[in-house]
Z-matrix of the N, CA and C atoms (Angstrom, degrees):
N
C 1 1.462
C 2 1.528 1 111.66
N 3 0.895 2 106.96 1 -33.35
C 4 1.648 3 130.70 2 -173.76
C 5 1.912 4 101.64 3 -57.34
N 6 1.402 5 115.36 4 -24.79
C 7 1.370 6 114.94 5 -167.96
C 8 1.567 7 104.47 6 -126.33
N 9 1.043 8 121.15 7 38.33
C 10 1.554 9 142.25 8 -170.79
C 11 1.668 10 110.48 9 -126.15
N 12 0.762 11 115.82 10 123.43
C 13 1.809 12 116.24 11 173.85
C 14 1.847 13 103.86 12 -59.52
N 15 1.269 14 95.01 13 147.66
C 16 1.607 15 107.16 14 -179.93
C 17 0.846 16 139.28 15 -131.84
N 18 1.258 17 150.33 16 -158.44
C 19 1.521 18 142.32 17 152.64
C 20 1.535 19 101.21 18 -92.18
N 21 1.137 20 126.40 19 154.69
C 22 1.712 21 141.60 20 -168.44
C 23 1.592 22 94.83 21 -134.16
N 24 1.156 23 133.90 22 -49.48
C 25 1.350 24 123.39 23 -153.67
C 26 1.670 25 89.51 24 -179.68
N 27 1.926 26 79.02 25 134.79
C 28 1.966 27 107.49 26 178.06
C 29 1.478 28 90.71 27 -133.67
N 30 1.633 29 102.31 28 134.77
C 31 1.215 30 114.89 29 171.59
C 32 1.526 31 112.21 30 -129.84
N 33 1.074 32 129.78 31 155.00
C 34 1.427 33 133.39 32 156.32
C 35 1.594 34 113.09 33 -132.99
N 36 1.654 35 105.00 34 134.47
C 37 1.155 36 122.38 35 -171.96
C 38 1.322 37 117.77 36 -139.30
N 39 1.458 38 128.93 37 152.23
C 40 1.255 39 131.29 38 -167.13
C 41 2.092 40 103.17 39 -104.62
N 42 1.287 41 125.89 40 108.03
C 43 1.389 42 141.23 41 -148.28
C 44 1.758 43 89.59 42 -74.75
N 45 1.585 44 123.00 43 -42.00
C 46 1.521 45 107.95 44 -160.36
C 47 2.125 46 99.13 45 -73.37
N 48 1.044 47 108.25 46 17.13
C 49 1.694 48 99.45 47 -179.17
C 50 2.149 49 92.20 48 -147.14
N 51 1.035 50 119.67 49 -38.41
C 52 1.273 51 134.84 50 170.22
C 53 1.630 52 96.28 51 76.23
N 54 1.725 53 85.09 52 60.15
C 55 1.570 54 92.44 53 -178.58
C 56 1.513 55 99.58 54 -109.53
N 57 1.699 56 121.12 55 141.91
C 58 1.119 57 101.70 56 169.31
C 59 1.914 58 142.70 57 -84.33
N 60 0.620 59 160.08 58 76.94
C 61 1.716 60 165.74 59 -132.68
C 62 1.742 61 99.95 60 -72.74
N 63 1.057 62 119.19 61 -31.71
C 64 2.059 63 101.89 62 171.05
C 65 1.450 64 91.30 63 -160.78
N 66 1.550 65 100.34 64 153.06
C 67 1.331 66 110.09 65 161.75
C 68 1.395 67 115.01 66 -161.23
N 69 1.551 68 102.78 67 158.24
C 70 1.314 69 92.48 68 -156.82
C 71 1.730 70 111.96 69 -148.92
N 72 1.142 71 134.11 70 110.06
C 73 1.222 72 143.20 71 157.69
C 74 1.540 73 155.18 72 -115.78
N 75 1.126 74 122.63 73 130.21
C 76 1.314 75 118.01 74 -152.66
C 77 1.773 76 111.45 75 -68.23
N 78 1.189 77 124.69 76 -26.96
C 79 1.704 78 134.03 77 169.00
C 80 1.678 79 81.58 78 -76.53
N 81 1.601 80 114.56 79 131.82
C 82 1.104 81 110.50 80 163.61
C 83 1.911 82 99.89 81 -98.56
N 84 0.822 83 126.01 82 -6.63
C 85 1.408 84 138.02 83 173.49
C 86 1.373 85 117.54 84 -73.74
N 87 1.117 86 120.11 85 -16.73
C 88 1.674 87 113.50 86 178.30
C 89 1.737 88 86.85 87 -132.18
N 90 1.382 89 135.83 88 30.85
C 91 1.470 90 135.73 89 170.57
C 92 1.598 91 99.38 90 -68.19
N 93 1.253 92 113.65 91 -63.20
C 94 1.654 93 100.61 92 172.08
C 95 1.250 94 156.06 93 1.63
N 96 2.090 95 74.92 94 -93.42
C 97 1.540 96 101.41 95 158.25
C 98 1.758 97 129.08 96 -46.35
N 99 1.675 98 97.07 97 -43.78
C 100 1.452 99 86.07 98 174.62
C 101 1.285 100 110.19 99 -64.08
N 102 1.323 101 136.07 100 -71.86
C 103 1.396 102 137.22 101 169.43
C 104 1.759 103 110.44 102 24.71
N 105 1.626 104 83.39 103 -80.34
C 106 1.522 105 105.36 104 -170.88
C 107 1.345 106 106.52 105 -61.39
N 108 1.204 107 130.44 106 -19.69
C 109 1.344 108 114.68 107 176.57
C 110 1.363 109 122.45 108 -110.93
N 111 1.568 110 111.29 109 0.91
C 112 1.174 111 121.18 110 156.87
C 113 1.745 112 129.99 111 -66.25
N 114 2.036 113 88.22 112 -26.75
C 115 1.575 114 79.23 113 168.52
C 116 1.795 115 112.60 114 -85.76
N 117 1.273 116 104.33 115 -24.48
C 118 1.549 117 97.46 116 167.95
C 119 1.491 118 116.95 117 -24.58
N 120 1.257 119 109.62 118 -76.70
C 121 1.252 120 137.48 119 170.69
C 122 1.650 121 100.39 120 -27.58
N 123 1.227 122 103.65 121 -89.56
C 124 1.701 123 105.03 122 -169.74
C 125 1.542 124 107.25 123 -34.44
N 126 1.488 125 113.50 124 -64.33
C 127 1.250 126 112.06 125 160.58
C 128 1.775 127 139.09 126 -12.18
N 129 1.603 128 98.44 127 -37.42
C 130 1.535 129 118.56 128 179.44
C 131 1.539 130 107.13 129 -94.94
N 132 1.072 131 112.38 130 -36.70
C 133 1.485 132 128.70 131 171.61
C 134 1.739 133 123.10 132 -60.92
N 135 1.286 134 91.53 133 -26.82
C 136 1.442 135 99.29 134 174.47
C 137 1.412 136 126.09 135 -75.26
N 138 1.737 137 111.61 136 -21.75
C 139 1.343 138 131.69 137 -158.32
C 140 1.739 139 80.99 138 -98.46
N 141 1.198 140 133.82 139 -17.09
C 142 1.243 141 95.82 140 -152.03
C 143 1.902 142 94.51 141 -110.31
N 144 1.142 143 111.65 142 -13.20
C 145 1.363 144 114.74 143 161.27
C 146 1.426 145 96.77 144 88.07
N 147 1.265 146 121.11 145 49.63
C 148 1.894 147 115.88 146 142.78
C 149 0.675 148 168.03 147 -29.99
N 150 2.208 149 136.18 148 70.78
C 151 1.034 150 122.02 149 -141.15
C 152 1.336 151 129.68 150 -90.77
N 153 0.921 152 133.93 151 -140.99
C 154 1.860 153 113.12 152 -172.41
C 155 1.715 154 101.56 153 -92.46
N 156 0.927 155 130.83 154 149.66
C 157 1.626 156 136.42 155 -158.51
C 158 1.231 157 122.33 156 39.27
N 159 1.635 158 128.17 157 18.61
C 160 1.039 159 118.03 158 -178.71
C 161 1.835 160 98.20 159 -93.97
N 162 1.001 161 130.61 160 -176.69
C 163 1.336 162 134.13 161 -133.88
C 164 2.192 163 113.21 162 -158.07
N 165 1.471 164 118.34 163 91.01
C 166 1.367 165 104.91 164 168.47
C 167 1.288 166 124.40 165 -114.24
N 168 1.334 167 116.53 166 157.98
C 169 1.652 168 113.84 167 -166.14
C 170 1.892 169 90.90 168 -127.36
N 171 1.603 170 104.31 169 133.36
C 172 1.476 171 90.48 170 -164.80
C 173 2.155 172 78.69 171 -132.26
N 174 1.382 173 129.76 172 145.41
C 175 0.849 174 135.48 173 -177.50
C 176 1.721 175 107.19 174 -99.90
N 177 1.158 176 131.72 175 155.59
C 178 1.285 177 135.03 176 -160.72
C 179 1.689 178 117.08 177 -172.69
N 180 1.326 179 130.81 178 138.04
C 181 1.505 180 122.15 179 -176.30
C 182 1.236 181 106.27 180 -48.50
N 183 1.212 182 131.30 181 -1.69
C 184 1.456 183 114.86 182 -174.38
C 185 1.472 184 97.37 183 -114.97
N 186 1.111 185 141.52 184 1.72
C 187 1.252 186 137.75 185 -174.13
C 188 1.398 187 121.36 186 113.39
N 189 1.309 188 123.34 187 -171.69
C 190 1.425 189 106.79 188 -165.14
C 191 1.447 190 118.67 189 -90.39
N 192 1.300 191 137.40 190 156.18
C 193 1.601 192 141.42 191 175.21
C 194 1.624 193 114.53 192 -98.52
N 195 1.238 194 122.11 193 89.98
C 196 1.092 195 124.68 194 178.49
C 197 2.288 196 113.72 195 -67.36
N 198 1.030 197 126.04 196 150.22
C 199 1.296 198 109.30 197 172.12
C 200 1.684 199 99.53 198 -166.80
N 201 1.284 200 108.76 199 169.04
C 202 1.471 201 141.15 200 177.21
C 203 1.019 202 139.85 201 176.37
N 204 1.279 203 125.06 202 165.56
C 205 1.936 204 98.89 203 -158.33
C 206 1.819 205 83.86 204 -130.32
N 207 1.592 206 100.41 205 -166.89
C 208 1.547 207 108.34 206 170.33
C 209 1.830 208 93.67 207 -132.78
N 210 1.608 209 89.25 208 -167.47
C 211 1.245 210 101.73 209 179.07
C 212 1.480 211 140.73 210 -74.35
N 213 2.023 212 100.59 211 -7.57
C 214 2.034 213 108.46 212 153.76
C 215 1.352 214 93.10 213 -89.58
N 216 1.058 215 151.57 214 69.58
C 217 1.553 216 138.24 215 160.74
C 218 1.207 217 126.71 216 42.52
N 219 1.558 218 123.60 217 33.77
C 220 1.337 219 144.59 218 -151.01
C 221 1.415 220 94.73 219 -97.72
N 222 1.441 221 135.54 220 123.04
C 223 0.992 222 129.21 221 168.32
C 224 1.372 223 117.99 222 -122.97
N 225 1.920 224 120.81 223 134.91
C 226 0.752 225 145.93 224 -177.65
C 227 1.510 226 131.63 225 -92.94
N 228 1.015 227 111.83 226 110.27
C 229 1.787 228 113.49 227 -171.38
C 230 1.214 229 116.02 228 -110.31
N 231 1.703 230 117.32 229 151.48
C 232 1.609 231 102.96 230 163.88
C 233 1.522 232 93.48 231 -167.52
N 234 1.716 233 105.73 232 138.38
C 235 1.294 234 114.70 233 -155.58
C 236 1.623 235 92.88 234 -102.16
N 237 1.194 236 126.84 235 139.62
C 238 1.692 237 138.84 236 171.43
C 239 1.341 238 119.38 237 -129.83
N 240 1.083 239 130.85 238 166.05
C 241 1.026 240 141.33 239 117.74
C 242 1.116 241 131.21 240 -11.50
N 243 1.469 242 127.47 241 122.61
C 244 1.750 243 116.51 242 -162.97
C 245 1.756 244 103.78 243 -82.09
N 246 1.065 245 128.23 244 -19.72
C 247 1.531 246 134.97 245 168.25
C 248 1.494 247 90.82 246 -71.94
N 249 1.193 248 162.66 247 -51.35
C 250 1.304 249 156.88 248 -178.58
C 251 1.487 250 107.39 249 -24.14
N 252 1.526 251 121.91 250 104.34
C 253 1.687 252 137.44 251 171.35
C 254 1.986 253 99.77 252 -50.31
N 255 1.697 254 86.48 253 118.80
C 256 1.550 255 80.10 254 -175.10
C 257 1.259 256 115.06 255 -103.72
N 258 1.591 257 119.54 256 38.03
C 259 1.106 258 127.90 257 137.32
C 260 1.638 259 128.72 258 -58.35
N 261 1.697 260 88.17 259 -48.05
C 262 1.479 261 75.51 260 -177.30
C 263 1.838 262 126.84 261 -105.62
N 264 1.973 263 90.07 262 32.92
C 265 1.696 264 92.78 263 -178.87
C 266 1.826 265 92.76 264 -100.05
N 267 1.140 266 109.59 265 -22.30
C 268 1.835 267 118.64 266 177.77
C 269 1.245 268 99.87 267 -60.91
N 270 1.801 269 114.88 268 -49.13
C 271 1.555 270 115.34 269 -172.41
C 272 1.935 271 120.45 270 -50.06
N 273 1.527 272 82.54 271 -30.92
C 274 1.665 273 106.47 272 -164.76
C 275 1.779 274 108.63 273 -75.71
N 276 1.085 275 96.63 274 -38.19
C 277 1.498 276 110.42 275 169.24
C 278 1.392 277 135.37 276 -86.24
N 279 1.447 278 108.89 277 -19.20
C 280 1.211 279 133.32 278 158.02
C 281 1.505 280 116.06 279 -67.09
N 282 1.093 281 127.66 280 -39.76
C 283 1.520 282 140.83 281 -176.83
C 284 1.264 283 109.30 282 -87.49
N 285 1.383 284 119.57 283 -24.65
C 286 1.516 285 137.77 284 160.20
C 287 1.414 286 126.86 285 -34.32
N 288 1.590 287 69.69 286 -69.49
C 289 2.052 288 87.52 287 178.58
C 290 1.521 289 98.97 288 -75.73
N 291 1.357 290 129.80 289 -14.93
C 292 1.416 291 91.98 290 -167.15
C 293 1.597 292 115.39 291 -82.68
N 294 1.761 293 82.08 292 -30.91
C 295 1.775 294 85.73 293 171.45
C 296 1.445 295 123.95 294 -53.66
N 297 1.519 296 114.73 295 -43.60
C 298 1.624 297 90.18 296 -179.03
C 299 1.127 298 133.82 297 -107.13
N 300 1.936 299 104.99 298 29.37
C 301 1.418 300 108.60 299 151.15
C 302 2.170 301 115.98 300 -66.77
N 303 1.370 302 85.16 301 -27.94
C 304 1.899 303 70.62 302 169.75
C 305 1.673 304 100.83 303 -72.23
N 306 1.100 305 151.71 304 30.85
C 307 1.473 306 139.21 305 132.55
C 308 1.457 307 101.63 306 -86.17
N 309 1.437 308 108.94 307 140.91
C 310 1.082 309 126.15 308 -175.94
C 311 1.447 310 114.73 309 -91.81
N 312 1.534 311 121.63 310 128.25
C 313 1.484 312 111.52 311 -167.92
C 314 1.550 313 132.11 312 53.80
N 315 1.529 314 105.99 313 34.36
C 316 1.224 315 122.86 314 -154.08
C 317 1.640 316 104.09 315 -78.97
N 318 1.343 317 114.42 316 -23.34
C 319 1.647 318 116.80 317 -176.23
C 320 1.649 319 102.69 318 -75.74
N 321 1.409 320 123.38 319 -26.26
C 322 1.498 321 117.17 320 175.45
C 323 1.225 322 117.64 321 -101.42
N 324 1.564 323 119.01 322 19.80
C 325 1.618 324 124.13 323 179.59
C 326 1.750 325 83.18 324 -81.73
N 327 1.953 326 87.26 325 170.44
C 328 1.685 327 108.45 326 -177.52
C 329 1.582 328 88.59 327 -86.41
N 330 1.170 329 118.24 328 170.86
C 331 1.599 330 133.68 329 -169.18
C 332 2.077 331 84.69 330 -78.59
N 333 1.579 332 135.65 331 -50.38
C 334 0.803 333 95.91 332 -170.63
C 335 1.722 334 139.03 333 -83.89
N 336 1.209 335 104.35 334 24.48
C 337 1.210 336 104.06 335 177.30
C 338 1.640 337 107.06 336 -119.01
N 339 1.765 338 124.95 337 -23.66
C 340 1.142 339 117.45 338 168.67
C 341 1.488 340 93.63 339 -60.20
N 342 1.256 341 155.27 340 -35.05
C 343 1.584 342 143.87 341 -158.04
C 344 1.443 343 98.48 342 -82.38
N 345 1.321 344 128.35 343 -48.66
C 346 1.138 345 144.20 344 176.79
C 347 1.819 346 109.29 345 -30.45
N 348 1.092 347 82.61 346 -78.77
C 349 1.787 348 111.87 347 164.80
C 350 1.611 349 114.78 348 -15.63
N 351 2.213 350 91.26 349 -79.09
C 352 1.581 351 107.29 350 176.91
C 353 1.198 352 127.98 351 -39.65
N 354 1.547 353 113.55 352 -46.52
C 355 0.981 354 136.22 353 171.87
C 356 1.347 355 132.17 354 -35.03
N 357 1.336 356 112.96 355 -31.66
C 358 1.505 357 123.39 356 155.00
C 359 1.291 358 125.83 357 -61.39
N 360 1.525 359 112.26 358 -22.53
C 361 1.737 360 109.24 359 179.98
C 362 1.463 361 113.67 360 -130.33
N 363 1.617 362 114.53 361 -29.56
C 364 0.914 363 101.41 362 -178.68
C 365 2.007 364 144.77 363 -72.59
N 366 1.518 365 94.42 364 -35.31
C 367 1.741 366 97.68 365 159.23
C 368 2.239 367 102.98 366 -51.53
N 369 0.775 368 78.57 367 -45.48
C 370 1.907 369 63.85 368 -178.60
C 371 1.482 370 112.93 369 -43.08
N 372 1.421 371 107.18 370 -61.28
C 373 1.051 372 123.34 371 -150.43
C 374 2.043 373 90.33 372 -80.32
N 375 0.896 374 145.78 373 -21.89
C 376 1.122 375 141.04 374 138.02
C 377 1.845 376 132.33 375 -44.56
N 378 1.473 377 87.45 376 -36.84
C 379 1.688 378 91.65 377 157.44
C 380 1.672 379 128.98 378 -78.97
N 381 1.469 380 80.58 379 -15.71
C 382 1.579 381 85.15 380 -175.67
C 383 1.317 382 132.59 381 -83.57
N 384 1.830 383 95.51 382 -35.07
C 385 1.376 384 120.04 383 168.44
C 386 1.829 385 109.24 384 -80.37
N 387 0.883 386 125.15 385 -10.89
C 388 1.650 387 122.83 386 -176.93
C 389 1.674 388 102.66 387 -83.71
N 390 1.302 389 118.69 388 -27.85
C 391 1.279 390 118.04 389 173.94
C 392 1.527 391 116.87 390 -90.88
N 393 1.189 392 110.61 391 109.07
C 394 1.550 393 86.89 392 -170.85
C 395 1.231 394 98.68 393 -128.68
N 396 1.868 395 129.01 394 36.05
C 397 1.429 396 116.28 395 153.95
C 398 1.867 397 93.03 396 -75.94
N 399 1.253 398 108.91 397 -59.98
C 400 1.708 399 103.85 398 177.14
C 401 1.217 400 122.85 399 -37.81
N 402 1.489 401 119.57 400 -29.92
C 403 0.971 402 124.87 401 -169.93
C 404 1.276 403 125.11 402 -58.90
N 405 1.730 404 100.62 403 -58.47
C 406 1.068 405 110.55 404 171.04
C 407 1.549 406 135.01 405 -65.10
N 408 1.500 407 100.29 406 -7.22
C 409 1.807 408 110.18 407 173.04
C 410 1.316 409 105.82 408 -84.24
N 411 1.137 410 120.23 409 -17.24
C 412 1.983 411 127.38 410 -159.97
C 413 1.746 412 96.10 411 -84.54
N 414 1.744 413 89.28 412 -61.61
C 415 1.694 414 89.49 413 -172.76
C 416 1.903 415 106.61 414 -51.32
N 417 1.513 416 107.69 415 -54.19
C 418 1.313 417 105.16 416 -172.63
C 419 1.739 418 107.45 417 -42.79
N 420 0.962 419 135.00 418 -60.65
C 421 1.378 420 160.55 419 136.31
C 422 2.023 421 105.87 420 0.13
N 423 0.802 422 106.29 421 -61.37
C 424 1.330 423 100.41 422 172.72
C 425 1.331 424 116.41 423 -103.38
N 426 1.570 425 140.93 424 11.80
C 427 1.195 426 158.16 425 123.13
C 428 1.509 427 101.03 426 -29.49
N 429 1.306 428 130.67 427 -85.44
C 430 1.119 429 134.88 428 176.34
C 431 1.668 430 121.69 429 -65.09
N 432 1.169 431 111.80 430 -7.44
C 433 1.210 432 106.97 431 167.96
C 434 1.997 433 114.05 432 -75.68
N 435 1.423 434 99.93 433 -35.45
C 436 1.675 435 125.17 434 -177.91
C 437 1.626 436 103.40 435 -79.87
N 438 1.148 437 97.50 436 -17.89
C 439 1.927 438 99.21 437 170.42
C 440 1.374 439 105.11 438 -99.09
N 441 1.345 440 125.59 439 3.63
C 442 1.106 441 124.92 440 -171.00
C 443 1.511 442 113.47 441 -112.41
N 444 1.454 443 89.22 442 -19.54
C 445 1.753 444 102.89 443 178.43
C 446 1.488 445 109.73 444 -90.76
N 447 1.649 446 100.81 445 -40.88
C 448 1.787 447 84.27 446 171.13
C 449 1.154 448 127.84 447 -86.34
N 450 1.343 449 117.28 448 -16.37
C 451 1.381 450 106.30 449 155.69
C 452 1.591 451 128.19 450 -44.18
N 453 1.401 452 104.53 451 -26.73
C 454 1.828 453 127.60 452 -165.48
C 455 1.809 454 107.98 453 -55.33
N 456 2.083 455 75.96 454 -58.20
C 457 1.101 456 110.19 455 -152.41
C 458 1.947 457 94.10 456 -83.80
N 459 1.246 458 113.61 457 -49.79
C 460 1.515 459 110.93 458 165.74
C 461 1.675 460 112.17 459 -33.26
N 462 1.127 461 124.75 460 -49.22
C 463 1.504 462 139.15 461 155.23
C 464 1.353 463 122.74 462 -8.68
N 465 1.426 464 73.91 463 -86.34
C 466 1.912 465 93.92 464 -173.05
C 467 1.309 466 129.85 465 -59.11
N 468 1.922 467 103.84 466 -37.15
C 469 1.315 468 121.49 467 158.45
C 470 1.442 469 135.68 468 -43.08
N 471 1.743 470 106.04 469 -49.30
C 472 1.699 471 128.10 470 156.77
C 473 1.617 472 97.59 471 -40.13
N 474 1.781 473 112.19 472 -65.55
C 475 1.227 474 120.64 473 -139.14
C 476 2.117 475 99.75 474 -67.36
N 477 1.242 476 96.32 475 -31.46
C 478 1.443 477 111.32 476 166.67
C 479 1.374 478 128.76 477 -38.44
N 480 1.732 479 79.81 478 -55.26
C 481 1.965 480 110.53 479 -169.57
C 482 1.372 481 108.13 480 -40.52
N 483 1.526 482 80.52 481 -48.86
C 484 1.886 483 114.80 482 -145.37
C 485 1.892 484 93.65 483 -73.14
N 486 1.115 485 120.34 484 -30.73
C 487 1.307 486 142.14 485 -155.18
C 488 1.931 487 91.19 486 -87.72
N 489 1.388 488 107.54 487 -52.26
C 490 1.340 489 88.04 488 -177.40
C 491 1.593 490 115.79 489 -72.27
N 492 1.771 491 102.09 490 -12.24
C 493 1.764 492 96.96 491 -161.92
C 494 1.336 493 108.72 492 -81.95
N 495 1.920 494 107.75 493 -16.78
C 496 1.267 495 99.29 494 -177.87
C 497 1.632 496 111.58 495 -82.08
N 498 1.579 497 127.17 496 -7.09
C 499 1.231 498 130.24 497 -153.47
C 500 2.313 499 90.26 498 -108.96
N 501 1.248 500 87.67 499 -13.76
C 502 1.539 501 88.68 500 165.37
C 503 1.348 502 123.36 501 -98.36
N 504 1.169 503 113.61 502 -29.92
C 505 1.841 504 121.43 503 148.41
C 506 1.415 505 117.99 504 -24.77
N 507 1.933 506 94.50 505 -70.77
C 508 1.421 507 113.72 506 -165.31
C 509 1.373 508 106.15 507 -53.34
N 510 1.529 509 120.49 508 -48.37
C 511 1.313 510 132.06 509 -171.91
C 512 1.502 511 116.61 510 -53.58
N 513 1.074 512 93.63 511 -47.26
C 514 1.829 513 114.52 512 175.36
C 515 1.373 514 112.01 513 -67.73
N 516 1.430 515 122.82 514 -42.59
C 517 1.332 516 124.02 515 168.52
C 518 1.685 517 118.51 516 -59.50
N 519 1.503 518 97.86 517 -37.34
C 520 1.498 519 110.98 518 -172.25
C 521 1.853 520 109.33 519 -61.70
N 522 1.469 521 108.69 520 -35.85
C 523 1.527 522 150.12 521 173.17
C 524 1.775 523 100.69 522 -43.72
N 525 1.182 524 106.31 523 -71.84
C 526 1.416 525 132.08 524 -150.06
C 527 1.510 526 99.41 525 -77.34
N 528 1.761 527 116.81 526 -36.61
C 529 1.702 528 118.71 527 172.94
C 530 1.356 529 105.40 528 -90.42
N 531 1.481 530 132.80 529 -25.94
C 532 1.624 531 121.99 530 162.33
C 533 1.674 532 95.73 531 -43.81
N 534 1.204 533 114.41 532 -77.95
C 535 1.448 534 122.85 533 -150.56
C 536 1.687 535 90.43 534 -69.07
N 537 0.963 536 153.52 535 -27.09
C 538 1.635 537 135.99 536 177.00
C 539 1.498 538 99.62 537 -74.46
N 540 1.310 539 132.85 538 -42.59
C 541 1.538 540 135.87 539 166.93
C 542 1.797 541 90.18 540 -38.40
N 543 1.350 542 118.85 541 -87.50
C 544 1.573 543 114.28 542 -158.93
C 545 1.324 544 112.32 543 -54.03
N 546 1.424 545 110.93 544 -32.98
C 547 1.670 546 89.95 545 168.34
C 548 1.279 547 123.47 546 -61.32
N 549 1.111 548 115.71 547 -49.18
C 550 1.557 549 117.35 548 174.97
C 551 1.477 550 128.29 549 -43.58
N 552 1.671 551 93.27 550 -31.02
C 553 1.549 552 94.47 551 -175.64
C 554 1.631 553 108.31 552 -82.79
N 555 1.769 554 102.69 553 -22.67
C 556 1.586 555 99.98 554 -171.32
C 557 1.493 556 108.26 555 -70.63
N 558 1.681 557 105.87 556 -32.65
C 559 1.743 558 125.10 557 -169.31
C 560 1.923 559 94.73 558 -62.06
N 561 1.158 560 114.30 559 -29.33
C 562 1.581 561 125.39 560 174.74
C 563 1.247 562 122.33 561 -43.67
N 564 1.448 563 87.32 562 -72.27
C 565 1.585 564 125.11 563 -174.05
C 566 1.518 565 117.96 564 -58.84
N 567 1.534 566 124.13 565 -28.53
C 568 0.954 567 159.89 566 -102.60
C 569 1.936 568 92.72 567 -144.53
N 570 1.378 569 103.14 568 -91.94
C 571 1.581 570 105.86 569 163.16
C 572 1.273 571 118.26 570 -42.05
N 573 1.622 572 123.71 571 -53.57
C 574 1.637 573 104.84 572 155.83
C 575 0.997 574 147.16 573 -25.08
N 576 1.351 575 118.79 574 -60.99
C 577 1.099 576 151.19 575 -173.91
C 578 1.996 577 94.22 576 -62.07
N 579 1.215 578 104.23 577 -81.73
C 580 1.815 579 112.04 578 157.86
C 581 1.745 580 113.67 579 -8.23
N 582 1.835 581 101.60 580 -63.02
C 583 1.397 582 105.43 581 -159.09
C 584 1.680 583 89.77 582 -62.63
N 585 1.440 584 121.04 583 -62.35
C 586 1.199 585 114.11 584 173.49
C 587 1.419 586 151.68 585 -16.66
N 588 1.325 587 96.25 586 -51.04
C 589 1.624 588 120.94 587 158.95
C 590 1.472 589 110.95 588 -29.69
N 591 1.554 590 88.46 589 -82.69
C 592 1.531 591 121.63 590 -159.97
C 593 1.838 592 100.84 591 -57.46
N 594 1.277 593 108.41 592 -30.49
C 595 1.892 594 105.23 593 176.68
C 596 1.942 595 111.30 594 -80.96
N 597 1.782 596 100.49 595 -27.51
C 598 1.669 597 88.69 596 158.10
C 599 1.272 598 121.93 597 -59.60
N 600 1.595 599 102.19 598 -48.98
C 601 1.578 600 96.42 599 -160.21
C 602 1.856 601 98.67 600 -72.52
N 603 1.229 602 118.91 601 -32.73
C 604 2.062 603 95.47 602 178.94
C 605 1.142 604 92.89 603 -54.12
N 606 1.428 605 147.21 604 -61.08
C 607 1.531 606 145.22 605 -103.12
C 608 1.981 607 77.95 606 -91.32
N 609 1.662 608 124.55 607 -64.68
C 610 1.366 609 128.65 608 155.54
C 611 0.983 610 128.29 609 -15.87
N 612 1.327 611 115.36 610 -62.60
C 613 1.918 612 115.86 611 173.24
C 614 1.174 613 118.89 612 -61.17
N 615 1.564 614 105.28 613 -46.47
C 616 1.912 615 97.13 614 164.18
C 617 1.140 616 119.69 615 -80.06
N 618 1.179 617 127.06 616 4.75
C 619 1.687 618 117.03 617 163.44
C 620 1.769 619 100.76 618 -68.50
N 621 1.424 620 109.81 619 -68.97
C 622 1.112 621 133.67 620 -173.12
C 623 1.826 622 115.16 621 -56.27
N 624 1.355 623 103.90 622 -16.00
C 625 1.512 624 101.52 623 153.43
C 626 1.842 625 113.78 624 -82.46
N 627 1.287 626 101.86 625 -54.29
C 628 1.516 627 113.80 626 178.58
C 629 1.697 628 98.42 627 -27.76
N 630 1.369 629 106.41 628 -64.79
C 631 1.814 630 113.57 629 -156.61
C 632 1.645 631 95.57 630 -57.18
N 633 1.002 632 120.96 631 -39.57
C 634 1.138 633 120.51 632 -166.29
C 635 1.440 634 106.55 633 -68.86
N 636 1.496 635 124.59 634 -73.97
C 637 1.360 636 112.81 635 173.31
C 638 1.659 637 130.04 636 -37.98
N 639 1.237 638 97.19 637 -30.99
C 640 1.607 639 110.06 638 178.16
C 641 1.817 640 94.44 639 -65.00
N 642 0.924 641 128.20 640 -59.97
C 643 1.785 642 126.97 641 -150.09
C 644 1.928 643 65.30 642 -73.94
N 645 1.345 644 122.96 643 -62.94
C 646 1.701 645 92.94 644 -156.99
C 647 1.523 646 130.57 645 -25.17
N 648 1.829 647 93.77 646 -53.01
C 649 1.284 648 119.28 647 171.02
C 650 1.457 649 125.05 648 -35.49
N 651 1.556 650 95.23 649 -40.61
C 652 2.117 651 98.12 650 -171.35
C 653 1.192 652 100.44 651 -97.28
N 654 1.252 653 130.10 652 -6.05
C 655 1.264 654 102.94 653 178.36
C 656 1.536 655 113.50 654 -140.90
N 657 0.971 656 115.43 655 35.45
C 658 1.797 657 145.64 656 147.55
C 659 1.188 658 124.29 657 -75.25
C-alpha cells in the first residue's frame, strides 16, 4: 500500500465565506500546509462558479486537488497523488457529501462540530480509498451486489405489477358476473312480463270472438 498513490488530505468547506468546516489528514505534520493550500484552492474555486455536482481537478506541487460541491454550496476537497485514478477521488467525495447530508442543517453548523461529525466516516473512508488493490475487489464486489439488488428489486416490482393485474382481473371479473346476474334477472322479469302479455291478449281475442258470435246469435 505504501507504494500506491493516495489520498493526503479531505477537506470540506462552506464556498459563500470559503471557510473551511473539517479537515483531515493522515501526516499530522504537513496538516497545515495542506490547510493553507486548500484555501488557495477554494479561493480558485470560487472564481470559477461551481454548480452542485459539477466537478474540478486543479494540479499543484503536492499533487492533484480533486473538488465538487452540492446543492448548499458545500464544497468538497481531497488532495492525491497526481497518478491517483480520479474515479475513485470523485467516489470519495461523492460518499462524502452523502454522509453529511444525514446532519441536519449541516451548511450552518460551526466548523467545530461539522468536523466533529466527519470524523466518524471520513478517516475510514480515506483508508479505504488509499488502498486500492482492495479497492478494486470491494467496488467489483459491491457492483454485483447493486446488480443483485436490482435485479431483487426489478422482481418484486413485476411481482407487484403482476399482483395488481391479477386483483384488476378479479375486479373486472367480479364486474362482468354482477352485470350477467342483472341481466338475467331483467331477461326474467322481462319474459314474465312477455308470458303475461301474450295470456291477455288470448284471454281478449276470445272475449272478442265470444261478443261476436253472441251479437250473430241475436240478431240472426
Amino acid at each position: 500500500m505504501s507504494n500506491q498513490p493516495h489520498i493526503k488530505f479531505v477537506g470540506i468547506a462552506r464556498m459563500s465565506d470559503t471557510r473551511l468546516l473539517a479537515s483531515f489528514c493522515p501526516d499530522k505534520k504537513v496538516l497545515e500546509s495542506y490547510k493553507a493550500e486548500s484555501k488557495v484552492i477554494l479561493d480558485k474555486l470560487q472564481d470559477t462558479y461551481l454548480k452542485a455536482g459539477e466537478r474540478q481537478k486543479i494540479r499543484t506541487s503536492n499533487g492533484a486537488w480533486f473538488s465538487t460541491c452540492d446543492a448548499k454550496d458545500i464544497f468538497y476537497l481531497a488532495l492525491a497523488e497526481s497518478s491517483y485514478p480520479e474515479r475513485y477521488a470523485y467516489t470519495l467525495l461523492n460518499e462524502t457529501a452523502t454522509e453529511m447530508k444525514t446532519l441536519r442543517d449541516y451548511e450552518q453548523e460551526p466548523p467545530a462540530k461539522v468536523e466533529s461529525y466527519a470524523r466518524g466516516f471520513v478517516p475510514d473512508l480515506m483508508d479505504k480509498y488509499s488502498d486500492l488493490d482492495n479497492l478494486d475487489n470491494l467496488i467489483a464486489t459491491q457492483n454485483k451486489v447493486n446488480q443483485v439488488k436490482d435485479i431483487m428489486s426489478d422482481t418484486i416490482s413485476k411481482a407487484l405489477d403482476n399482483r395488481e393485474t391479477f386483483e384488476d382481473l378479479d375486479r373486472k371479473s367480479g364486474n362482468l358476473n354482477n352485470m350477467a346476474r342483472d341481466f338475467h334477472s331483467c331477461s326474467a322479469a322481462l319474459a314474465n312480463k312477455m308470458r303475461d302479455r301474450k295470456r291477455k291478449l288470448i284471454i281478449y281475442s276470445i272475449l272478442v270472438v265470444l261478443t261476436f258470435i253472441i251479437l250473430y246469435f241475436i240478431f240472426t
